[in-house]
N, CA, C and O atoms as a GROMACS GRO file, in nm:
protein
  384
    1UNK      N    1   0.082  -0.119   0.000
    1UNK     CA    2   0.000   0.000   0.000
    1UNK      C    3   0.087   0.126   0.000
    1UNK      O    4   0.054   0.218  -0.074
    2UNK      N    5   0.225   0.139   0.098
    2UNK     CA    6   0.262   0.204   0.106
    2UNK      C    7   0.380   0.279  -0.027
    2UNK      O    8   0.406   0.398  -0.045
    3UNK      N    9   0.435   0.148  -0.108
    3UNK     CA   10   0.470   0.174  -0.239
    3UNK      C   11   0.388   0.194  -0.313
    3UNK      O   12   0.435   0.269  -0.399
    4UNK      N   13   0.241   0.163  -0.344
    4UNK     CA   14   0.179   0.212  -0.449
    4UNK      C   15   0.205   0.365  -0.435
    4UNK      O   16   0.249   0.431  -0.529
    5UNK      N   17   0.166   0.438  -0.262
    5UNK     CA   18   0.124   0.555  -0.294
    5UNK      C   19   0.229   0.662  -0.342
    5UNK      O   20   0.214   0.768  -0.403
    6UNK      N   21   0.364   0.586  -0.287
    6UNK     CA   22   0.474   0.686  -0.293
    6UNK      C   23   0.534   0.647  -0.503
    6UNK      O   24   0.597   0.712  -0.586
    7UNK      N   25   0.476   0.534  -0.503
    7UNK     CA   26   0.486   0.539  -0.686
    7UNK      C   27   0.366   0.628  -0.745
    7UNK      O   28   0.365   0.660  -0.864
    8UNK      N   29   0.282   0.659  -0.669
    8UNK     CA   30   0.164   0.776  -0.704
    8UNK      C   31   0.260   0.943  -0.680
    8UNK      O   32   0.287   1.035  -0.758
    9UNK      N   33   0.280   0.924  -0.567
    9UNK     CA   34   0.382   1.062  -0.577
    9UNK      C   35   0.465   1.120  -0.696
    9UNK      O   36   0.446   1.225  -0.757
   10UNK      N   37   0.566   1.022  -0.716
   10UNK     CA   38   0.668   0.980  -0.819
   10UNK      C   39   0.595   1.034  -0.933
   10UNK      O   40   0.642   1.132  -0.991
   11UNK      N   41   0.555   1.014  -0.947
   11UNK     CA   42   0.444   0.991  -1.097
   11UNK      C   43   0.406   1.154  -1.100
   11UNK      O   44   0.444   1.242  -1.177
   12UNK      N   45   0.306   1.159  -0.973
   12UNK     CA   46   0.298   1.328  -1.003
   12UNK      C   47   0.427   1.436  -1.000
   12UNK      O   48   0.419   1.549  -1.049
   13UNK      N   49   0.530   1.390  -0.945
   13UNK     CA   50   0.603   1.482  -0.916
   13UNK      C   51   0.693   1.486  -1.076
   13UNK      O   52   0.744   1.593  -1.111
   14UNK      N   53   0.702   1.399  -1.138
   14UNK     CA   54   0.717   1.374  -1.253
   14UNK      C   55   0.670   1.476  -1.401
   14UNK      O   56   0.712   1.537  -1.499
   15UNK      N   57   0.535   1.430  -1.317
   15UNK     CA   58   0.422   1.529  -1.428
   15UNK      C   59   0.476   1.668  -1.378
   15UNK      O   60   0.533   1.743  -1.458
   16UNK      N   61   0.461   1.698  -1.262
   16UNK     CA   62   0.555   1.850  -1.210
   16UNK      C   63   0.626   1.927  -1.265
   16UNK      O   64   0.615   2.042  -1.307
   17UNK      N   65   0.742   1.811  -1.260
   17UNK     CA   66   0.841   1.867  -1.351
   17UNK      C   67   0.854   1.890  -1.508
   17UNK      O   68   0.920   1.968  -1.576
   18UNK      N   69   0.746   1.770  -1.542
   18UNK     CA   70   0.746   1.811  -1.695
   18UNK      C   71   0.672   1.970  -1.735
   18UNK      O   72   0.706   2.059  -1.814
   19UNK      N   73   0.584   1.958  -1.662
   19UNK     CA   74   0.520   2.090  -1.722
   19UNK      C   75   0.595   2.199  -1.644
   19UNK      O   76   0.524   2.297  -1.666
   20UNK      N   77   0.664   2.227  -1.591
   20UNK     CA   78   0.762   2.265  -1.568
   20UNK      C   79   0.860   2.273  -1.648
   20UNK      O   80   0.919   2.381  -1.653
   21UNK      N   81   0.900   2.178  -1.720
   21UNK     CA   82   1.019   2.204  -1.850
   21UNK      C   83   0.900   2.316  -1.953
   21UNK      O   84   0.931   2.426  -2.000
   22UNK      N   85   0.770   2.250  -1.968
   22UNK     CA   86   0.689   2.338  -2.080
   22UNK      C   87   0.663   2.440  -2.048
   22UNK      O   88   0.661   2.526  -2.136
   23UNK      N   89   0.632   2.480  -1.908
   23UNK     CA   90   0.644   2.648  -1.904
   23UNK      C   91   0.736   2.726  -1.895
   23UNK      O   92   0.716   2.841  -1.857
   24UNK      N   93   0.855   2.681  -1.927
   24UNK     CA   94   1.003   2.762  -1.916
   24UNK      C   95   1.103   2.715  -1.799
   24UNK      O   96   1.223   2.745  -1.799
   25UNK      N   97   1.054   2.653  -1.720
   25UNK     CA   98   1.106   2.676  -1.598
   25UNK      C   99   1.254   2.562  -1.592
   25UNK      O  100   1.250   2.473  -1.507
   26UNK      N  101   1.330   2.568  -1.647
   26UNK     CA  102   1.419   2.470  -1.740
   26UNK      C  103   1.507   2.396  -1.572
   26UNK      O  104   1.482   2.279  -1.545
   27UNK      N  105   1.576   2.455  -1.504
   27UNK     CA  106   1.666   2.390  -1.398
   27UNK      C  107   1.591   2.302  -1.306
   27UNK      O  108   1.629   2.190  -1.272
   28UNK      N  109   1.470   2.366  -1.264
   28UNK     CA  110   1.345   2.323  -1.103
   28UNK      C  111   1.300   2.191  -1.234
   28UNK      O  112   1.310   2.090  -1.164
   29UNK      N  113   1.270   2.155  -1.335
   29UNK     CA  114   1.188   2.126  -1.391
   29UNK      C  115   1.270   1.948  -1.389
   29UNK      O  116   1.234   1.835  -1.358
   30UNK      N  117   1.368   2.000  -1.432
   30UNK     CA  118   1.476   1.884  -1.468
   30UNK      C  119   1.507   1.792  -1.325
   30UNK      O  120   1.516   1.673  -1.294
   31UNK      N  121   1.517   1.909  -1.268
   31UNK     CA  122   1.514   1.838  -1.087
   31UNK      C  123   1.418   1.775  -1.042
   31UNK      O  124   1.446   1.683  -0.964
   32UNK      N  125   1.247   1.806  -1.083
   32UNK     CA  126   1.117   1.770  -1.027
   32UNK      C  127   1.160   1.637  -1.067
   32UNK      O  128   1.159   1.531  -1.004
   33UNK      N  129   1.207   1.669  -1.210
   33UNK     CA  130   1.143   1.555  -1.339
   33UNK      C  131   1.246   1.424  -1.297
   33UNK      O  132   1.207   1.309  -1.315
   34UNK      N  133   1.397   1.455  -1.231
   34UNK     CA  134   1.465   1.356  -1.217
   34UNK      C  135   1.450   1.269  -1.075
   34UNK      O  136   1.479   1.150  -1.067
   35UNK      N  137   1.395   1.355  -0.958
   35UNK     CA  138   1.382   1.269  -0.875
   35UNK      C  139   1.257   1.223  -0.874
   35UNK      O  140   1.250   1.130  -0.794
   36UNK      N  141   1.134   1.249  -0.935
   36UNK     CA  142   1.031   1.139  -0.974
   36UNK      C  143   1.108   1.032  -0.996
   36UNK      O  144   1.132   0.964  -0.897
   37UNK      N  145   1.131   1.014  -1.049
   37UNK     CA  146   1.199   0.924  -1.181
   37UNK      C  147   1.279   0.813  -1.052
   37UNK      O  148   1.275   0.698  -1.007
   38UNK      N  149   1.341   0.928  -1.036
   38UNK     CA  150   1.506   0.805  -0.905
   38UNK      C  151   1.394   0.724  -0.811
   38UNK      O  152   1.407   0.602  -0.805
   39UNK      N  153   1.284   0.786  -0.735
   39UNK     CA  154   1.171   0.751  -0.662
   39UNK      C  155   1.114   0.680  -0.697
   39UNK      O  156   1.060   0.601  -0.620
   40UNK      N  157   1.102   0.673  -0.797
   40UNK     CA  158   0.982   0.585  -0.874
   40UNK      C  159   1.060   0.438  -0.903
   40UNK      O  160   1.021   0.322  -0.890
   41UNK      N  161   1.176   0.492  -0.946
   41UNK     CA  162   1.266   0.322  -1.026
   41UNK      C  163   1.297   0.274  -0.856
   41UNK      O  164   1.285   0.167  -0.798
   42UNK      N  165   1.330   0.375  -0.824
   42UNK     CA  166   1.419   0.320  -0.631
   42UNK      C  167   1.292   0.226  -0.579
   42UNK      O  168   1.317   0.109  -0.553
   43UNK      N  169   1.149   0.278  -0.563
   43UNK     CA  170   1.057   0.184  -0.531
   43UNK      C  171   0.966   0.061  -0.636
   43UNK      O  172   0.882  -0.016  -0.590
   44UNK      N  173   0.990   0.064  -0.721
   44UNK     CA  174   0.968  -0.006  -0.820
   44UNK      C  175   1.018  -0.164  -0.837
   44UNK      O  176   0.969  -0.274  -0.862
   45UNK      N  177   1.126  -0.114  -0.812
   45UNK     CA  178   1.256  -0.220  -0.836
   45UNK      C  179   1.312  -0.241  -0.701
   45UNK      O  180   1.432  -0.269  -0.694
   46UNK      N  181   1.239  -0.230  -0.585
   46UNK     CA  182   1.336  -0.294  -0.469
   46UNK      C  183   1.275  -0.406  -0.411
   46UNK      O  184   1.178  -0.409  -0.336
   47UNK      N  185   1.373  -0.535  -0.472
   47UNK     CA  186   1.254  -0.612  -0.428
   47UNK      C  187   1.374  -0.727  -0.346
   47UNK      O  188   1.378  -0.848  -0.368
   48UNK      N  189   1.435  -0.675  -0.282
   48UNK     CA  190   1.567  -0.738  -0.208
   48UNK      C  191   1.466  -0.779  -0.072
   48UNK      O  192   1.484  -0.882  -0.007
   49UNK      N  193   1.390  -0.710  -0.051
   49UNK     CA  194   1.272  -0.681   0.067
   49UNK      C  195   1.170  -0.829   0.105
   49UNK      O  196   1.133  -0.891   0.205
   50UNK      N  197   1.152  -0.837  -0.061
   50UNK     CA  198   0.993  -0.930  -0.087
   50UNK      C  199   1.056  -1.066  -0.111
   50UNK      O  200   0.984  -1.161  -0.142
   51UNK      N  201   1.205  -1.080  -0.097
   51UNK     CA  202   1.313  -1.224  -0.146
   51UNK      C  203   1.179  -1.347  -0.015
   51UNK      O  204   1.151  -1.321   0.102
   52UNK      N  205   1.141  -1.442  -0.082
   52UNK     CA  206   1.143  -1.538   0.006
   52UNK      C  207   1.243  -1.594   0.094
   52UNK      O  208   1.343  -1.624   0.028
   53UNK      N  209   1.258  -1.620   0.226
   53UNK     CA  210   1.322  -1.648   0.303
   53UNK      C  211   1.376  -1.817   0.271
   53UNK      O  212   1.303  -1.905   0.224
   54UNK      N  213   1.510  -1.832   0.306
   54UNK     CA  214   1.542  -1.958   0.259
   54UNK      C  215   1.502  -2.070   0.402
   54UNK      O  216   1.501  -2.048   0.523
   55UNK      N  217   1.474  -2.189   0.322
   55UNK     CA  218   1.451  -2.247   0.449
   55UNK      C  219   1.542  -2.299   0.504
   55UNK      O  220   1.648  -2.341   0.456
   56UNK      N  221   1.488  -2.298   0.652
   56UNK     CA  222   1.588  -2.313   0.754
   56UNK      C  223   1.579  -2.514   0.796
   56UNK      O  224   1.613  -2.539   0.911
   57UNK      N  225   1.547  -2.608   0.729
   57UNK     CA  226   1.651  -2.684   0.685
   57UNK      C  227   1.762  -2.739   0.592
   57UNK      O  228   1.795  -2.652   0.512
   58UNK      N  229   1.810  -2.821   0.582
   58UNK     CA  230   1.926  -2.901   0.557
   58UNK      C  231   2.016  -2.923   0.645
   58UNK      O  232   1.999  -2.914   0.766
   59UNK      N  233   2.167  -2.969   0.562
   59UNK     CA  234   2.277  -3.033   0.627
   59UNK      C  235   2.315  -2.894   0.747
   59UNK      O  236   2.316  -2.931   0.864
   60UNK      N  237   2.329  -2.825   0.737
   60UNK     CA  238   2.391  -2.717   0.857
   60UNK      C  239   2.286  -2.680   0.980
   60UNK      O  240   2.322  -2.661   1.096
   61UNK      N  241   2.150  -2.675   0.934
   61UNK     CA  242   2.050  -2.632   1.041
   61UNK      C  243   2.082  -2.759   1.119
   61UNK      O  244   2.145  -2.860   1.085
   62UNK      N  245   2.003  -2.717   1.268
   62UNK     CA  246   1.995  -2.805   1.360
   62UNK      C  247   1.913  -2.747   1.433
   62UNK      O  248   1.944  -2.632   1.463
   63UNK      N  249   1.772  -2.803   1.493
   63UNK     CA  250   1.752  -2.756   1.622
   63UNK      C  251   1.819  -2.760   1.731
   63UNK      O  252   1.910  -2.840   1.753
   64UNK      N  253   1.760  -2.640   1.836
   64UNK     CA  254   1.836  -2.647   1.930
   64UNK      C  255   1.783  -2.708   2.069
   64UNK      O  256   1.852  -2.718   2.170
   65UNK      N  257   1.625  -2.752   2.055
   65UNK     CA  258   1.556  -2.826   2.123
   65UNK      C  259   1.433  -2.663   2.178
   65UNK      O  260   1.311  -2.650   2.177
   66UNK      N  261   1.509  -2.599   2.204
   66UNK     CA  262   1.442  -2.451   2.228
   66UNK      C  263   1.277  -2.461   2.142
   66UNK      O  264   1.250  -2.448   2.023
   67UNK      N  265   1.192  -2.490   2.258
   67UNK     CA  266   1.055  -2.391   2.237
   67UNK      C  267   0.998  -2.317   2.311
   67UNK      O  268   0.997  -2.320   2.434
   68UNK      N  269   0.921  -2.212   2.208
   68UNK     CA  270   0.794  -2.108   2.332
   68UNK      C  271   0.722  -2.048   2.272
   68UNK      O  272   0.730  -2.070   2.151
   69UNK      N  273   0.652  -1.977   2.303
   69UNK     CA  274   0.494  -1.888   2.236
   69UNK      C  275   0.578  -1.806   2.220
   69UNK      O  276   0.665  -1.765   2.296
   70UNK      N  277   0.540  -1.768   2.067
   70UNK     CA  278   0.587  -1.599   2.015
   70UNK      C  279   0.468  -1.510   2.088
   70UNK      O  280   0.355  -1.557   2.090
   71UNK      N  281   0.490  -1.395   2.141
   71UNK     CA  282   0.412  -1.334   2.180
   71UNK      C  283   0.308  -1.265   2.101
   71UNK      O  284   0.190  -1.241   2.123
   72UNK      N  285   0.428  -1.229   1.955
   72UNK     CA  286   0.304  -1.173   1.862
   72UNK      C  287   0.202  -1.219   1.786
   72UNK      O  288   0.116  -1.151   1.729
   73UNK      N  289   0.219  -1.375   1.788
   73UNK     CA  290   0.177  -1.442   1.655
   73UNK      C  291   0.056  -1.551   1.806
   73UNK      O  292  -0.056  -1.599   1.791
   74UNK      N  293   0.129  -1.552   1.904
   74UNK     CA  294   0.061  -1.668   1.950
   74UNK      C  295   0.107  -1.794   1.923
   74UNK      O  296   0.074  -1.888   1.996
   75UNK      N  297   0.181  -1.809   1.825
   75UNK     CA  298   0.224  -1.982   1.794
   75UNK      C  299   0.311  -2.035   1.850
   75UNK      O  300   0.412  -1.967   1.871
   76UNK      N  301   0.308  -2.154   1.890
   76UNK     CA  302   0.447  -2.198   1.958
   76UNK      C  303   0.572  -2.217   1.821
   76UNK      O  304   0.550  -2.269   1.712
   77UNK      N  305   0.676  -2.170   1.858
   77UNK     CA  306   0.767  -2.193   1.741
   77UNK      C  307   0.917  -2.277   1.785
   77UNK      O  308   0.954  -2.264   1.902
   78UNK      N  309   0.957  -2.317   1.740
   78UNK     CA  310   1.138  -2.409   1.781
   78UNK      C  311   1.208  -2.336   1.702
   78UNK      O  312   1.174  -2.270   1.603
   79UNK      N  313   1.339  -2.356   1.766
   79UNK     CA  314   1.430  -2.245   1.762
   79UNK      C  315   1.546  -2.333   1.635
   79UNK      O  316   1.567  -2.450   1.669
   80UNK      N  317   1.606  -2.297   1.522
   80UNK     CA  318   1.687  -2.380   1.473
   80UNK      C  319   1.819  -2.287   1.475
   80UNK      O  320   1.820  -2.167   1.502
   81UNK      N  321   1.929  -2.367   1.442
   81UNK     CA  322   2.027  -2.277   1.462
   81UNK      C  323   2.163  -2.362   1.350
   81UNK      O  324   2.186  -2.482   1.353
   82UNK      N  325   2.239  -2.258   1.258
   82UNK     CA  326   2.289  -2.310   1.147
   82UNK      C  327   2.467  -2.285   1.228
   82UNK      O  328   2.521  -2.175   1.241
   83UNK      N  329   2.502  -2.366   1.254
   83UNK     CA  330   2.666  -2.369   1.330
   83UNK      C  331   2.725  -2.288   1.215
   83UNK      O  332   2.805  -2.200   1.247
   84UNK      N  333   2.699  -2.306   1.089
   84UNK     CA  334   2.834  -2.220   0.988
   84UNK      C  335   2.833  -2.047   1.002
   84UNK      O  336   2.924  -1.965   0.994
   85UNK      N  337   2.684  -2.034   1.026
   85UNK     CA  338   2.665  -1.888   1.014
   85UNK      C  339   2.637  -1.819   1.160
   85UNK      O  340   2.627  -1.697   1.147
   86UNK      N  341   2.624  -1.860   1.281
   86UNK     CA  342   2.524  -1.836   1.362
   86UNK      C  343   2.404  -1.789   1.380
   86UNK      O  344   2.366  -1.731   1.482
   87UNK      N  345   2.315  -1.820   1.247
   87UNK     CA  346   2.236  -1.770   1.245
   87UNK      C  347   2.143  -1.867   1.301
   87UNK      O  348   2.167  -1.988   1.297
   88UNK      N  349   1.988  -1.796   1.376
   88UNK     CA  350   1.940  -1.866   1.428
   88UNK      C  351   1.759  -1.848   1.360
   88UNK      O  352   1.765  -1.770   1.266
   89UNK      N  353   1.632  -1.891   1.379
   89UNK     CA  354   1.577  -1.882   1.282
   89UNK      C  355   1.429  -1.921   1.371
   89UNK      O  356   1.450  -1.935   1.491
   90UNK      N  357   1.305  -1.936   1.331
   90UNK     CA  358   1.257  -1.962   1.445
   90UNK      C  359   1.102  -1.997   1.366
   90UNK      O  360   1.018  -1.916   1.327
   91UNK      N  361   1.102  -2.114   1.360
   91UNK     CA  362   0.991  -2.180   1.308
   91UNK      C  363   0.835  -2.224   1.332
   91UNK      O  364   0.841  -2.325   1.403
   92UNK      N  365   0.724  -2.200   1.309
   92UNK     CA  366   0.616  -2.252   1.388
   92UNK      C  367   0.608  -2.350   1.369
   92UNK      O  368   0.687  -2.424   1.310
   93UNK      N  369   0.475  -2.382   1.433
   93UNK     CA  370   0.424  -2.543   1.461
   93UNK      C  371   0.367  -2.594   1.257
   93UNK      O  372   0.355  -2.697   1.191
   94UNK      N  373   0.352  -2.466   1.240
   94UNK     CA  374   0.233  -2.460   1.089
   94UNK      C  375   0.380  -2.501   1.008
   94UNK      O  376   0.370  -2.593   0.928
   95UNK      N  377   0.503  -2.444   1.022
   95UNK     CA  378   0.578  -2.443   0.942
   95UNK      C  379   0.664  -2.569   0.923
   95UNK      O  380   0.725  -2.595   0.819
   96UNK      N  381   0.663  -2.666   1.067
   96UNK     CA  382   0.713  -2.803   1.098
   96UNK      C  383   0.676  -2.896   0.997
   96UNK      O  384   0.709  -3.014   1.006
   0.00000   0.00000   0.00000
């Protein structure tokens, strides 16, 4: 929701600047017109965000026997933990 609106911004601020190049206004115009543009591709294209998460088995995961209620979700979840990375990861019952 929150990228649509700021790609709604983008967009107008875009239009801004163009008519802005058409009424003379040549430096402000180029500026409106370029950071639409950077705004618009910057939220468009960031999708490092929306990557599915890899799962937390195979050969390196391990549980660590660790369970408890997430507080936010309510679910009980187990704790896994990858020795190469220390990363640790934390799974529900739905996800078992």
């Amino acid at each position: 929701m929150l990228a649509r609106i700021v790609q709604l911004l983008a967009g107008a601020m875009m239009l801004f600047g163009a008519w802005l190049l058409f009424i003379g206004a040549g430096p402000a115009g180029v500026e409106a017109l370029l950071l639409g543009l950077v705004v618009l591709i910057a939220v468009r294209y960031e999708r490092w965000r929306d990557r599915p998460r890899r799962p937390s088995s195979g050969p390196h995961w391990q549980s660590t026997g660790e369970r408890f209620e997430d507080p936010g979700s309510g679910k009980t979840v187990e704790v896994h933990y990858n020795a190469h990375t220390g990363e640790r990861r934390y799974k529900s019952d739905d996800d078992v």
